[in-house]
Structures are given as structure tokens and as C-alpha cells.
C-alpha positions in Angstrom: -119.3 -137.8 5.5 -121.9 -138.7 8.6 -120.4 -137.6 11.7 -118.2 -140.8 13.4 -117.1 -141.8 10.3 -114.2 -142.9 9.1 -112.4 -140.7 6.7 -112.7 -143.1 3.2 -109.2 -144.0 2.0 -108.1 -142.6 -1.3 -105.5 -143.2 -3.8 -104.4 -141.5 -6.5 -101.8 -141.5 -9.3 -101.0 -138.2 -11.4 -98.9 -137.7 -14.6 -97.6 -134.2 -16.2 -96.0 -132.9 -19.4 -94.2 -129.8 -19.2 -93.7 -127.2 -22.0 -92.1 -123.9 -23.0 -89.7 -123.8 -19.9 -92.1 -125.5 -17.5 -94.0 -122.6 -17.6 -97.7 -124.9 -18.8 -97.8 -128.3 -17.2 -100.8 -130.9 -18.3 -101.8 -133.0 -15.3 -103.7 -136.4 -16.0 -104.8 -137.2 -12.1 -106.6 -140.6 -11.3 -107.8 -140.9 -8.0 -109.9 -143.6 -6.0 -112.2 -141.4 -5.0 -113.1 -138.7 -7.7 -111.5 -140.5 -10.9 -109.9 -139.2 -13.5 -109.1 -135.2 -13.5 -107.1 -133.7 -16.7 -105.9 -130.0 -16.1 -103.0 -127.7 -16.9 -101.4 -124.8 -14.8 -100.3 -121.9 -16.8 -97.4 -119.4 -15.4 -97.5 -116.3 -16.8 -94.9 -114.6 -14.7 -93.0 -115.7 -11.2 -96.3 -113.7 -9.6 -98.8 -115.0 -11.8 -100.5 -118.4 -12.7 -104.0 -119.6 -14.2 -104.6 -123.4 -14.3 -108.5 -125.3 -15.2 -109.4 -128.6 -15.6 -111.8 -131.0 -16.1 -113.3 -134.0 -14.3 -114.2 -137.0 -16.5 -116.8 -138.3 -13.4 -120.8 -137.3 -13.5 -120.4 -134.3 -11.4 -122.9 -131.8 -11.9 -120.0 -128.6 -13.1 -116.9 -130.8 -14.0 -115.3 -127.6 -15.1 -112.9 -125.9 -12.7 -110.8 -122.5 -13.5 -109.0 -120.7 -11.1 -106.0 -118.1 -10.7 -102.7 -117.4 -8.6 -101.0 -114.4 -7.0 -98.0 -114.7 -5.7 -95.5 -112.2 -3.7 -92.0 -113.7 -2.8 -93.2 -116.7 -1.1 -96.5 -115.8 -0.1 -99.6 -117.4 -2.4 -103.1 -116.7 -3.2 -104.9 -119.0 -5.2 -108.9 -118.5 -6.0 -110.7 -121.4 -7.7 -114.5 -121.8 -9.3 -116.9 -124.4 -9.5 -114.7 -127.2 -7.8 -117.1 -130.0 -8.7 -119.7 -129.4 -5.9 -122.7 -127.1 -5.9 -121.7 -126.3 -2.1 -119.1 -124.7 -2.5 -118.1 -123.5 -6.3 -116.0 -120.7 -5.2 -113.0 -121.1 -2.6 -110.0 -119.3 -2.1 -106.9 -120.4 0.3 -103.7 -118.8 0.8 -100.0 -120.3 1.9 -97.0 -119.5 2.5 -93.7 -121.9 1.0 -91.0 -122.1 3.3 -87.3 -122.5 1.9 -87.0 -121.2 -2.1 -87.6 -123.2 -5.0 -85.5 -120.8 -7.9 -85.9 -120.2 -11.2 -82.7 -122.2 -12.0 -84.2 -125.6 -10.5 -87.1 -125.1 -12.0 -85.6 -124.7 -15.3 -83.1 -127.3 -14.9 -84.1 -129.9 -17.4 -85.0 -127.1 -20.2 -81.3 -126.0 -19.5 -79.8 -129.0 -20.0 -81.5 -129.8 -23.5 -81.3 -126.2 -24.5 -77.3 -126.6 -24.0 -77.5 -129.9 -25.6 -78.8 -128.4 -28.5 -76.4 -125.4 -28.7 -73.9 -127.3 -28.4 -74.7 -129.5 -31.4 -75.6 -126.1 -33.2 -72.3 -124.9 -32.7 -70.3 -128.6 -33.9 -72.4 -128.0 -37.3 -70.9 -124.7 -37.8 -74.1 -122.6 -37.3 -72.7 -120.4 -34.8 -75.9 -118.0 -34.9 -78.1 -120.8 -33.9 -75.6 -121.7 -30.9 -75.2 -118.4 -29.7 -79.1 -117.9 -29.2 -79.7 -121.0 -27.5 -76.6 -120.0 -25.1 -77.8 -116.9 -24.5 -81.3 -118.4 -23.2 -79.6 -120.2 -20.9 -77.7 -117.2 -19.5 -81.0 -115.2 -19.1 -82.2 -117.9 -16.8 -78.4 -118.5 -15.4 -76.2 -115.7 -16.0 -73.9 -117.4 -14.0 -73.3 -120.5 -16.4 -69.9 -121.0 -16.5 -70.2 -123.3 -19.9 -73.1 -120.9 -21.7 -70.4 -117.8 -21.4 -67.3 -119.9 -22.3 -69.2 -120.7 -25.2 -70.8 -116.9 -26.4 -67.7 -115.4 -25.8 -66.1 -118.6 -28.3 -68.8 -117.7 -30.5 -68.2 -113.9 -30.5 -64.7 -113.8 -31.3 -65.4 -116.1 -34.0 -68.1 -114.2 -35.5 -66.2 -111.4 -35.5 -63.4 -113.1 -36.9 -65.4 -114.5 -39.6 -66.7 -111.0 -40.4 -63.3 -109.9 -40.5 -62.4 -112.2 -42.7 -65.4 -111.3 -45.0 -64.4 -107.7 -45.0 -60.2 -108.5 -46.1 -62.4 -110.5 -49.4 -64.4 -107.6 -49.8 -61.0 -105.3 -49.9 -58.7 -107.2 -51.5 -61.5 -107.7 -54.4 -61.9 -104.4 -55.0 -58.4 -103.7 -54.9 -57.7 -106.3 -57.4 -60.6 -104.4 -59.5 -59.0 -101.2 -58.9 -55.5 -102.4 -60.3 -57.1 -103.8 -63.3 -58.6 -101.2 -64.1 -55.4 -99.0 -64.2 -55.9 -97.0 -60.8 -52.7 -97.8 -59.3 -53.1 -95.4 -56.0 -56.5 -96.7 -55.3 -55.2 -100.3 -55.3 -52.2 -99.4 -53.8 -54.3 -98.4 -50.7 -56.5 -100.7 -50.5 -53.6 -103.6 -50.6 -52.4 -101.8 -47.7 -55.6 -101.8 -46.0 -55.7 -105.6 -46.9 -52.5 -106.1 -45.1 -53.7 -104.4 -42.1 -56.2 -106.5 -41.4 -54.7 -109.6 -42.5 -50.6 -109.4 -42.7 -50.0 -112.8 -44.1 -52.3 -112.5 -46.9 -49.9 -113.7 -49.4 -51.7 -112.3 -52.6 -51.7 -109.0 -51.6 -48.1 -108.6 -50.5 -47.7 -109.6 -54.3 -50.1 -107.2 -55.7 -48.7 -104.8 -53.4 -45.1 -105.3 -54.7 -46.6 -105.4 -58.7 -48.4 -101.6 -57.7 -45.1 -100.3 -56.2 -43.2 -101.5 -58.9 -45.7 -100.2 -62.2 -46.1 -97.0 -59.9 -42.2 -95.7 -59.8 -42.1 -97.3 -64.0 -44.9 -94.3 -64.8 -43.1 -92.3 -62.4 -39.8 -92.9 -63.9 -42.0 -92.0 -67.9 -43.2 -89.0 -66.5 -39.5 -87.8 -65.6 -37.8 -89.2 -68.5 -40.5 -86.9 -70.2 -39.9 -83.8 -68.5 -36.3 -84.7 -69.1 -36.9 -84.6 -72.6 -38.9 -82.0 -73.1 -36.2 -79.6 -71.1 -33.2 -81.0 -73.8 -35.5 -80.4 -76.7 -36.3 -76.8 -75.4 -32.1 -76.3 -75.8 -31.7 -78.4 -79.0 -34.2 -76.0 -80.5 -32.5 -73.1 -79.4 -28.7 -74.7 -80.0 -27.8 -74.8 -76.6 -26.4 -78.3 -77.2 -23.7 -77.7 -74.6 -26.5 -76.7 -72.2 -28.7 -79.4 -73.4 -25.8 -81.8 -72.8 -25.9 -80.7 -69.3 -29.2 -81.9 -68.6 -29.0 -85.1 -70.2 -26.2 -86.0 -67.9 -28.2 -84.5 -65.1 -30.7 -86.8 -66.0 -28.7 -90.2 -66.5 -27.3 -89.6 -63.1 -30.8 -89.7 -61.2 -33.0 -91.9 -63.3 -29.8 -94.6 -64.6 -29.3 -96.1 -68.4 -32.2 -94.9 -70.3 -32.1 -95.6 -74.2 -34.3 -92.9 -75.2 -31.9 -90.3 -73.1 -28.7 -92.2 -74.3 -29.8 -91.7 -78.0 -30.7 -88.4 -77.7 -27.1 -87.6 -76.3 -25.6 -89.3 -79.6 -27.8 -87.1 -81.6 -26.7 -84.0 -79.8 -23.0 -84.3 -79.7 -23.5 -85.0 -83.5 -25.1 -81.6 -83.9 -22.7 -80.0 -81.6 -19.9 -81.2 -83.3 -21.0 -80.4 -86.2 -21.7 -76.6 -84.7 -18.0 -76.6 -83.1 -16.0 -77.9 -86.4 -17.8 -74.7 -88.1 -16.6 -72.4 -85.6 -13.0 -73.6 -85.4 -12.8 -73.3 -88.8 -13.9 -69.3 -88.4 -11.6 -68.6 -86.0 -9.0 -70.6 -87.8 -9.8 -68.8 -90.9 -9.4 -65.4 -89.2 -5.9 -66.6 -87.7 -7.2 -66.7 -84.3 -5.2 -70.3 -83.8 -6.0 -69.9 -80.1 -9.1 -69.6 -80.4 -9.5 -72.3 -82.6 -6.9 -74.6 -80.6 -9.5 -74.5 -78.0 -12.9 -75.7 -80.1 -11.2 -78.5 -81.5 -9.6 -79.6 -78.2 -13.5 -79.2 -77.1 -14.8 -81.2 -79.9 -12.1 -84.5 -78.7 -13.8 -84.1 -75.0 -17.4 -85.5 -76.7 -15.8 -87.2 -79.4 -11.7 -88.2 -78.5 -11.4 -89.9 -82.1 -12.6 -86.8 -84.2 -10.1 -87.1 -87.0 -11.5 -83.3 -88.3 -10.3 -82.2 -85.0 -7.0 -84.0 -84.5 -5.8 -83.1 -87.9 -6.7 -79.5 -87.0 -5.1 -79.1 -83.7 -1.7 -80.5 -85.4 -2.1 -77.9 -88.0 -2.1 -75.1 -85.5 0.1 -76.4 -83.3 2.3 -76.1 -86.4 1.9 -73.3 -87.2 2.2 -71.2 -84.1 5.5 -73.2 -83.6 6.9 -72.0 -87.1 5.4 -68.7 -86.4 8.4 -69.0 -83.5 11.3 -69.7 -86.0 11.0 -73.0 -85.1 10.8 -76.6 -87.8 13.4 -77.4 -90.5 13.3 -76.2 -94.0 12.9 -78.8 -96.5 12.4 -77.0 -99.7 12.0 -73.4 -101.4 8.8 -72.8 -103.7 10.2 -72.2 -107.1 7.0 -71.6 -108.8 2.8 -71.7 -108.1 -0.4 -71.1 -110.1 -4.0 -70.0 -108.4 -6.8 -72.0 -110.0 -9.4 -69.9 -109.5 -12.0 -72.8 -110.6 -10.8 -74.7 -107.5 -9.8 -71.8 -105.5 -6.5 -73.4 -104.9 -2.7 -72.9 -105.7 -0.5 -75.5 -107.3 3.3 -75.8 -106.3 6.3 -76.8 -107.8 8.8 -76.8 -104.3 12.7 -77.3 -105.0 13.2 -79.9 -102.5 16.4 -79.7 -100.3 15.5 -82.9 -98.4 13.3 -86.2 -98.3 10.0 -85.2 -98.1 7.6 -88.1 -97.4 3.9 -87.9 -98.6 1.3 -87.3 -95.4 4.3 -85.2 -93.6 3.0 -81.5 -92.7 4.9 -78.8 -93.9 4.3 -75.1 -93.7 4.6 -72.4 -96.5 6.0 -69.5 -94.9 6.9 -65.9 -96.3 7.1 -62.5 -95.6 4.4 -62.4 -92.7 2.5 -65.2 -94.1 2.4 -69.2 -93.2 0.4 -71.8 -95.2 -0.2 -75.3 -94.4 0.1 -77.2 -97.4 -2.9 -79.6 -97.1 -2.0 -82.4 -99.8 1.6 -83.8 -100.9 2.6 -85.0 -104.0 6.4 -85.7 -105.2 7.2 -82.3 -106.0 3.6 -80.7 -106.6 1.8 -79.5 -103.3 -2.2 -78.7 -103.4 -2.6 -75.8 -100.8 -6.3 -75.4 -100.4 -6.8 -71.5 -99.8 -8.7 -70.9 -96.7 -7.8 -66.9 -97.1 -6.9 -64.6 -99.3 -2.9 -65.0 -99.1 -1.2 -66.0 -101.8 1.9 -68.4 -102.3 4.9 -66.6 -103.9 8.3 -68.1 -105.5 11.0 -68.3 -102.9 8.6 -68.9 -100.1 10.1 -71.5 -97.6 8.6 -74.7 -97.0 9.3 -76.0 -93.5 9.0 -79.1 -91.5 7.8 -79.1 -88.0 9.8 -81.4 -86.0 
């Protein structure tokens, strides 16, 4: 431009496109005077930028490249090859009053970044929306809507997680019950419960363990139970062996196995006691006898063996007193050694009813007589005493 004169007038018009966060702009320039310009501006960092560009006119160096410094809001930029031969190098420095932040820059990248986490997070893909919030707070860590929305997102994924793990649990604790490890399951339905109180199939399962856990525990003590009688049966401690059973029906309730073994053993043990009363009775110990036979109606109070037996001692003790009625004298008797019994012929001196019990008594000697006929009696000999004539044969009353 010649010296006076006038400054030329120029227009010019200028379009941009912004990318990755604004941080490379394209610029399309047209301008009246040096045409059309398209170049980009690069920031690498808040202190850093490189931009270039190229002039579509017939310079001679239509390339330009050139670099930025920046400290707080202090600039240096230094350019090459401007389009002149003149002056390809130039470098200028400012200064920016005021402050242009990050967030203002970024504002427009925000606001689709939170549109799309947003729609991220209405589809259900909650990774996705958490990442696009999180770029926001990097920029705006004050973003009241980004850390509503992460903290959401969290507690969700945690929850979901959570939820992942009570599956993961309660299948293995189903596994475990099928397979017959009842304490492993029973655990792991607790643990299930733990996490998740309300989880209705575990509370069931949990019940079903408990319940087939005290059954094999209940087995296992019927068992010993068992085992302990048997030891006494063997041995014939059936009173002892009695003992236990009842022991045994008292803590663990009606048990059939328990309740038929206690049939079994007061068989055996009655069987045992009518042997021994018969001894004792055979030896003339009455009291003796008197009390196994009273024994034998505390397991069994219908033994007829035993009733019939106590009458018969109770008899004869009493006659042994000078006590009963005489109904008849024994006029003659014959031992049938065969039979090892004696056969009677009584002179009766009153009614005598068959089924009545009456007592042969002599000199030091009493006999029950054990079957009635009309005027022949069947003693059956349990000792060696014999039946003589004139013998008295007396009635207990």
C-alpha cells in the first residue's frame, strides 16, 4: 500500500467445525481481499496449540504452520510462511483479559455427551451411561445432574451385582442339597437369606434342610438307642434294657421300631420271670415268688400265668395260718409216675364246684390241687411231697 492511500476495504466470512471436545476446529475463511483460506487449530493441552492452513489464491507459499504457548492468560503464537516472501516468519504475543473456562468452552460437547448418557442409561446399559457421565464430571465435577446420575448408576450396579451373587449362592445351594450335603446347603441358604431376606425359595429350602437334618439326626439316635438295648437283650438285662427304651421314647416320641422292640422284650422278660417264680415257688419260697409274679402284671396286668399264680400263694400262705374251710378229707391217691402226678379220690363234706381252689394239707405239707373233677382231683407234683389218705382238703374263703 503506496503511502496516502486508503486502507482497501475487506470482507470476509469464516465457517468452523469443531471435533473431539473442541479441541481441532476446521476453518473455511473467505475474504475480499485474499480469498479463500481452509485451516484447522489443534489444542493439545490448555498451554499448547498448533494450527496450518492453506490459501487457495496464487500466492507464491500458500502453506502456513504455526504453534501456540500459552501461560494462564498470557499467549505466544509463532507462525511460518504467512503467504508473502517478506515476511514468512512472525511471532506476536497477547494477553486475554477476563477467562474463557474450560466449562464454556466445552459447553455444547456437555450437553450432547449428557444427552447421550442419558439415553444410554433409559436403554438399560448402565456401563455406557456411567462413562459418558463421568466425562462430563472430568470437565465439570461440579454437575449437579452428571453425579445424581453416577451415584444412581452405582447403587444400581452394585445392586445388580448383588443380585448376581444371591443366583450364584442360592444355585449352589440348591446343588449342594441335591446332592445330599445337607450342612453345606444349609449354609449357603443362610447366606442366601442374608443377602436377600425375602427370597421366598430359600426360606423353603431352608425349612426342607432343617427339617431332613433333625430326621437323620433323630436315625442316628434311634440307632444308638438301639444298639444300647440290644447290648442288654444279649446279655438279659431286659429289665435294664427296658430302662432305656423308655429313656428313649421319652426324648425322641412314638417310634415303631423302639415300640416293637419293647414288645419283644417284655415277651422275653416275661418269659424269664414266669421261670423264676416258678423256682422259687417250687422251693416254697412263696414270698419270693409272690413278688415276680406281681412284677410280671406291672409289664403285662392280664398275664393269666401270673394271676393264677399269685392266687395260689396267696392261698396257701393263708392256710398255712389255719385259715379256709374244709370241704373234704382225701380217702385214697395213686402217684403216676408216667405223668408224675397223683390221682385223688376226696370224701366230700360239702359242694365243691369245679374251677374252685382248694388246698391239700397234712402233716407239714400243703398242695394245691391244680385240676377238679367230681370226686377225682389231678394234683400236678411240682415237689417231691406226697398226698396221703386223711389229708384235709380246704377251701380258701
Amino acid at each position: 500500500i503506496e503511502e496516502n492511500e486508503e486502507l482497501p476495504f475487506d470482507f470476509s466470512l469464516t465457517l468452523s467445525y469443531m471435533m473431539f471436545f473442541d479441541n481441532l476446529k476446521f476453518f473455511l475463511q473467505y475474504s475480499s481481499l485474499r480469498g479463500e483460506t481452509l485451516s484447522f487449530l489443534w489444542r493439545l493441552s490448555d498451554n499448547f496449540v498448533l494450527r496450518g492452513g492453506y490459501n487457495f489464491e496464487d500466492y507464491a507459499f500458500p502453506f502456513f504452520l504455526g504453534f501456540g504457548i500459552g501461560w494462564k492468560n498470557l499467549n505466544f503464537d509463532i507462525s511460518v510462511s504467512q503467504f508473502s516472501y517478506t515476511n514468512p516468519v512472525y511471532l506476536s504475543v497477547n494477553y486475554k483479559f477476563g477467562k474463557v473456562t474450560k466449562l464454556l468452552r466445552y459447553k455444547k460437547e456437555i450437553e450432547r455427551t449428557k444427552r447421550r448418557a442419558i439415553r444410554y442409561y433409559r436403554e438399560g446399559d448402565l456401563f455406557k451411561a456411567r462413562d459418558e457421565f463421568l466425562k462430563i464430571l472430568s470437565i465439570n465435577p461440579d454437575d449437579e445432574d452428571s453425579k445424581f446420575y453416577v451415584e444412581r448408576i452405582e447403587f444400581e450396579l452394585s445392586s445388580l451385582t448383588l443380585k448376581e451373587e444371591e443366583n450364584r449362592i442360592f444355585e449352589e445351594a440348591l446343588k449342594k442339597y441335591l446332592e445330599g450335603d445337607l450342612m453345606r446347603s444349609f449354609e449357603l441358604f443362610s447366606n442366601v437369606l442374608l443377602i436377600n431376606p425375602e427370597h421366598k425359595e430359600a426360606k423353603e429350602y431352608l425349612k426342607k434342610v432343617k427339617e431332613d437334618i433333625e430326621y437323620i439326626e433323630k436315625l442316628f439316635l434311634i440307632k444308638e438307642y438301639l444298639n444300647e438295648i440290644e447290648r442288654f437283650e444279649k446279655k438279659g438285662n431286659f429289665a435294664k434294657a427296658l430302662e432305656i427304651i423308655d429313656e428313649s421314647l421319652k426324648e425322641i416320641g412314638k417310634e415303631p421300631r423302639i415300640e416293637r422292640k419293647r414288645k419283644e422284650i417284655i415277651k422275653k422278660l416275661i418269659a424269664s420271670l414266669i421261670m423264676k417264680g416258678k423256682f422259687y415257688f417250687s422251693r416254697k419260697r412263696y414270698d419270693e415268688a409272690l413278688k415276680v409274679y406281681e412284677k410280671i402284671l406291672k409289664y403285662e396286668p392280664e398275664n393269666k400265668i401270673a394271676k393264677e399264680m399269685i392266687g395260689k400263694i396267696q392261698a396257701i400262705k393263708l392256710s398255712l395260718k389255719g385259715k379256709g374251710e374244709v370241704v373234704g378229707v382225701v380217702v385214697d391217691s395213686e402217684y403216676d409216675s408216667i405223668e408224675d402226678k397223683f390221682y385223688l379220690t376226696v370224701k366230700a363234706k360239702k359242694e365243691i364246684k369245679p374251677g374252685e381252689v382248694l388246698i391239700v394239707k397234712g402233716k407239714g405239707r400243703v398242695k394245691i390241687l391244680e385240676k377238679i373233677g367230681k370226686n377225682l382231683y389231678d394234683a400236678v407234683m411240682l415237689d417231691s411231697v406226697k398226698v396221703s389218705s386223711n389229708d384235709l382238703v380246704i377251701r380258701i374263703r
